[in-house]
Structures are given as C-alpha cells and as structure tokens.
C-alpha positions in Angstrom: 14.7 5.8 -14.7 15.4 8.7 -12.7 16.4 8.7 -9.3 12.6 10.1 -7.9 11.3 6.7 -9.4 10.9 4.2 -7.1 8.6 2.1 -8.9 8.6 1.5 -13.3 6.9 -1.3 -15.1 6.5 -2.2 -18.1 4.1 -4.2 -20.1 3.9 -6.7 -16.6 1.5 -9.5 -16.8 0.7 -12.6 -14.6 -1.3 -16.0 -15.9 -2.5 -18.8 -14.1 -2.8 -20.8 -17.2 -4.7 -19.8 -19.7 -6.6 -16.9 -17.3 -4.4 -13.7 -17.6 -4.9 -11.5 -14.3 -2.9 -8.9 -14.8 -2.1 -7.8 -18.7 0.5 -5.9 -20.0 0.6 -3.1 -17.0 2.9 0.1 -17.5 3.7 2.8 -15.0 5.9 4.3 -13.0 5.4 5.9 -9.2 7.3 8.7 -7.7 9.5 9.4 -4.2 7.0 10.4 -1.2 4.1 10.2 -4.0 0.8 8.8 -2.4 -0.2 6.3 -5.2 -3.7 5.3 -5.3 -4.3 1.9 -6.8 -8.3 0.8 -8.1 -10.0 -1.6 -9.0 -13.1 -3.8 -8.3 -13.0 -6.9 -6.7 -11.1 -9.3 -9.7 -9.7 -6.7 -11.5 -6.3 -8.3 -10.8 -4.9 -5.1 -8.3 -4.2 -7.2 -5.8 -2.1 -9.9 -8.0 -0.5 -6.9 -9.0 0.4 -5.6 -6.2 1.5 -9.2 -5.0 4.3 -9.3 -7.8 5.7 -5.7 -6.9 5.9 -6.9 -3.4 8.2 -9.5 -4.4 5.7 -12.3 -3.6 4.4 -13.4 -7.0 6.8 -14.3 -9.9 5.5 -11.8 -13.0 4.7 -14.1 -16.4 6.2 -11.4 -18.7 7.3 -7.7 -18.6 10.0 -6.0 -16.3 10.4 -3.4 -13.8 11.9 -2.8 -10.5 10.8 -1.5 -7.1 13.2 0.6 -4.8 15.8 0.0 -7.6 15.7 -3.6 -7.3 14.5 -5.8 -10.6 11.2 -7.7 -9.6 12.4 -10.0 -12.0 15.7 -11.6 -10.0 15.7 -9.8 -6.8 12.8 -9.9 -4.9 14.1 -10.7 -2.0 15.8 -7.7 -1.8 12.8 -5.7 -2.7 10.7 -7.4 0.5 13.4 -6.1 2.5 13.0 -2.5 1.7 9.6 -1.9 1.3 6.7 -2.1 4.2 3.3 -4.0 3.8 0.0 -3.5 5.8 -3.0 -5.4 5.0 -6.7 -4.9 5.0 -6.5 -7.6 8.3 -3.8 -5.2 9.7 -1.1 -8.0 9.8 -0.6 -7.9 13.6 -0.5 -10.8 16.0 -3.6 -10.6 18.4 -2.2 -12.7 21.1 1.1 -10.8 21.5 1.8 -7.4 22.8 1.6 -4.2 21.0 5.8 -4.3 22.4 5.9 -8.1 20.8 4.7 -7.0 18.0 6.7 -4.0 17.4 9.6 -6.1 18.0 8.9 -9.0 15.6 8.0 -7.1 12.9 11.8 -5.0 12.9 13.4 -7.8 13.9 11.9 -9.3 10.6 13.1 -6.6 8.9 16.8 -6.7 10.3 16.8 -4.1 12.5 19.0 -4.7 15.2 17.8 -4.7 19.4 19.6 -1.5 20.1 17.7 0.5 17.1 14.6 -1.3 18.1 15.2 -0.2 21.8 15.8 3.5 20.7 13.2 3.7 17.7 10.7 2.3 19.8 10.8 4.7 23.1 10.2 7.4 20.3 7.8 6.1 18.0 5.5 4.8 21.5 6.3 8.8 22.9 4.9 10.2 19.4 1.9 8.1 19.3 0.9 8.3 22.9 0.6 4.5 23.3 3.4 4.1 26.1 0.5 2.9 28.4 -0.4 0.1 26.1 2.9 -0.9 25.7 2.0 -4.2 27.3 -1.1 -4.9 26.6 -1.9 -7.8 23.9 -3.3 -6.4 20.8 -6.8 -8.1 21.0 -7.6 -5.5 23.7 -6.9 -2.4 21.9 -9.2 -0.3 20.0 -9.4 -0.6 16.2 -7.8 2.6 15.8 -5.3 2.1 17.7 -4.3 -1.6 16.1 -4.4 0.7 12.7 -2.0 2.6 14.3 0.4 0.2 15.2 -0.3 -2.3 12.1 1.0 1.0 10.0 4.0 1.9 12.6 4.6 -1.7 12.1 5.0 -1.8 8.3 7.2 1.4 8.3 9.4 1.1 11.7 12.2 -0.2 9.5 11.6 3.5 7.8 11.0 1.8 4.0 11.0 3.9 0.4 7.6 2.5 -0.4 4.8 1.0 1.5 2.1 -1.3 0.7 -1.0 -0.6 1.7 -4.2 -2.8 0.6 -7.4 -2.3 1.4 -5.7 -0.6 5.0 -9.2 1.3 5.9 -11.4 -1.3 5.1 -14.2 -1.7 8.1 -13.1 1.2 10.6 -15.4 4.1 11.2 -14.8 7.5 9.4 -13.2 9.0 12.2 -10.4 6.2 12.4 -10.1 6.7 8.7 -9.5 10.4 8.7 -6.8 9.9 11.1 -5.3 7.0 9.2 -4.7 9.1 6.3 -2.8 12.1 8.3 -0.7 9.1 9.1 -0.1 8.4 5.4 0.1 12.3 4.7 2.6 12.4 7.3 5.0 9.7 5.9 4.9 11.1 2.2 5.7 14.6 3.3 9.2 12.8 5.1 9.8 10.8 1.5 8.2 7.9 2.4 6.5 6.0 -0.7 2.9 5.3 -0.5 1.0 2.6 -2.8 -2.1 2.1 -1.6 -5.7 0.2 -2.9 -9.0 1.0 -1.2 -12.3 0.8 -2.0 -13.5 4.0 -0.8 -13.7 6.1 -3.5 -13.8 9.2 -1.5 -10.1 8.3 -0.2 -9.3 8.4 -3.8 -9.1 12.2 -3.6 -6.9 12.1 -0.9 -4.1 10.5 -3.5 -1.5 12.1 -5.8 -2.6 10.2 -8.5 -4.8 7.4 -9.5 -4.3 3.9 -11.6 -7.4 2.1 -12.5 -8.0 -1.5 -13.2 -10.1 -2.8 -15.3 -10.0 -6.6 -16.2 -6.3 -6.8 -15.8 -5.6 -3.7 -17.5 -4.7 0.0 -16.2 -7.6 2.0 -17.8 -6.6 5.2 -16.3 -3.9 6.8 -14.7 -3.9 10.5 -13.6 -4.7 12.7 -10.6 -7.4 13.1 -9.1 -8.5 16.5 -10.8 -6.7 15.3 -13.7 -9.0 12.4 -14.1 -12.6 14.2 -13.1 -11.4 16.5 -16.1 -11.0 13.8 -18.5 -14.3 12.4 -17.8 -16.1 15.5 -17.2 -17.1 14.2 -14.1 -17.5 16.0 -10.0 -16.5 12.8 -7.8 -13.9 10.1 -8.6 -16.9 7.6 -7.8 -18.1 9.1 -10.8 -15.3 8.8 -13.0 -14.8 5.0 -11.6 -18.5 4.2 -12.6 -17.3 5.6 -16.1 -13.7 3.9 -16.1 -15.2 0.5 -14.9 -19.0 0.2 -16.7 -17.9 -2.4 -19.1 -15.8 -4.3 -16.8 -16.5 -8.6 -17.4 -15.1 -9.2 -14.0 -15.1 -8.3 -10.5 -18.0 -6.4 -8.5 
C-alpha cells in the first residue's frame, strides 16, 4: 500500500449467522479523495462502513484504515478518523461550546488546543454569537455545521460521513458540500454515503452496493461512460435493477 492510501480492503465480509451483509468487498481510497459510498437501503453500506470505523468486528478479509489493521486495532483507528451521522451526532441540550468541547476532549485533544482551535474555528464560521446557545435552538444548517466541525476538530485523515445531508433543504446541502470540498482540498479524507444521487457527482469516485457486494466502482464520468448513461441516477437504476434487497 502506498503512502496516498488511507483506506485498502480486501475480500471483507461480515455475517450474522447464516445472512452475509457484506461479501467479499475490495478497494482502496485515496488521501484528500472524496469517496462516495451507494447503496439502497440493505445493501449492507452501512455495516460496512460500521467495520472500517472500527465498530464492527469483520467475519473474514483484511485491510487497514489510516494505516491501522481493522483486524487488531480498531481502537486506534476510532481515534484518527472523524464520524458524522445522518442524526448529526450532537447533544441537543448542551451548548454549541459544550459540544465542541466533548467531542475533542473525546478525541484527546487537550484544553489548551481546544481553547485555541476553537476561538478560530467559531471566527471562520461566524458562530461566535451562538457560542452559548444550546443546540436545539439553532438552525439546521447551522447544527450541520457544527456536527461536521465536530467530527473533524481533532483535524482526522478520513471522515465518515453517512447519510450527513439527509432531510435539509438544497441550500443547506450546497453549502455542506463546500464544507467537504474544503477539507479534501487541505488532505482531509472524505468517505461519505447519501442517498441523493445528484451529490454523487459531486464525489471523486463512486462504489456501489449491491446485496453486499461492490458492483461498481469508478468516477463519476467514469461510470456514466460505462453504462452509457447522462445522470448517475441513471447508472444506479442500471447498477442496482436486480438487487433482492433493500429499497
């Protein structure tokens, strides 16, 4: 593995007795790349995702994410890496401050760097004035905002993003994703599922999942090439139309 890989598996799998969710998954994702991850609802992406996160054990097959084997050191790996979920993973009752805090203390940064890192990070976002408000009060774009400063305050190789956009207007979304732009241009590592296909486009390349299995795996243009198709809602209609689970 070269040193621009910062994630390679190989033939990974996951069963839950004699149900396999994930079958025999190979690939590998590159430094600052912005990795787009598909698949209908049961496909097994997010199991996937689960065991390269460190928080699944895999049934079979190797790899290793930010150089560390998913195999015997996954607590190293959830220490390097950042995670934001669909729900946004932030404490409603708390502060956007609390929050901030918790999450890098969580990650073993110490009170000085959060002090410093977070007089910046509040400057650059324009959220000083909320700094004390509790998070059930902000705007939705603004909780996206902080859920993603959140998972990448510690300043990770690779963050997790699932489902991240899901149920915020197109506007929100839009600016969401010069956040992610953003981050890969400074060699940040994004891995990210959604179900908006047009978001797709916006990634360096593209895995899909069908019934456990990576069906396809190129870029974006790479992909509408191969299956002579205009949209990648196209090519997942194509990819996916014989799919036993999931939507």
């Amino acid at each position: 593995m070269d040193k621009e890989t910062v994630i390679a598996i190989r033939d990974l799998t996951k069963k839950f007795g004699s149900f396999t969710a994930v079958d025999r998954i190979t690939l590998q994702v590159r430094r600052g790349e912005i990795f787009g991850f598909l698949g209908a609802n049961g496909a097994g992406k997010t199991t996937a995702m689960r065991m390269l996160c460190g928080l699944s054990y895999p049934t079979s097959g190797s790899g290793t994410v930010a150089g560390y084997d998913i195999l015997r050191q996954a607590k190293e790996i959830k220490r390097h890496i950042g995670y934001m979920s669909q729900k946004f993973s932030l404490y409603e009752n708390l502060t956007v401050w609390e929050n901030l805090n918790l999450f890098a203390t969580i990650y073993g940064m110490s009170s000085r760097q959060i002090k410093e890192k977070a007089d910046d990070v509040f400057r650059t976002l324009g959220m000083e004035d909320l700094r004390h408000v509790l998070v059930k009060e902000i705007p939705i774009g603004w909780k996206q905002k902080l859920a993603f400063t959140a998972a990448t305050f510690h300043a990770p190789e690779i963050v997790f993003l699932d489902e991240p956009t899901g149920g915020v207007d197109p506007v929100t979304r839009r600016k969401f994703w010069e956040m992610i732009y953003r981050a890969s241009s400074e060699g940040m590592t994004i891995f990210v599922t959604t179900h908006y296909l047009d978001e797709a486009e916006y990634c360096h390349r593209i895995s899909i999942m069908v019934d456990g299995c990576v069906k396809a795996l190129d870029s974006p243009d790479g992909l509408k090439r191969q299956y002579r198709a205009d949209t990648m809602d196209e090519v997942f209609r194509i990819v996916a139309k014989d799919a036993k689970r999931g939507d």
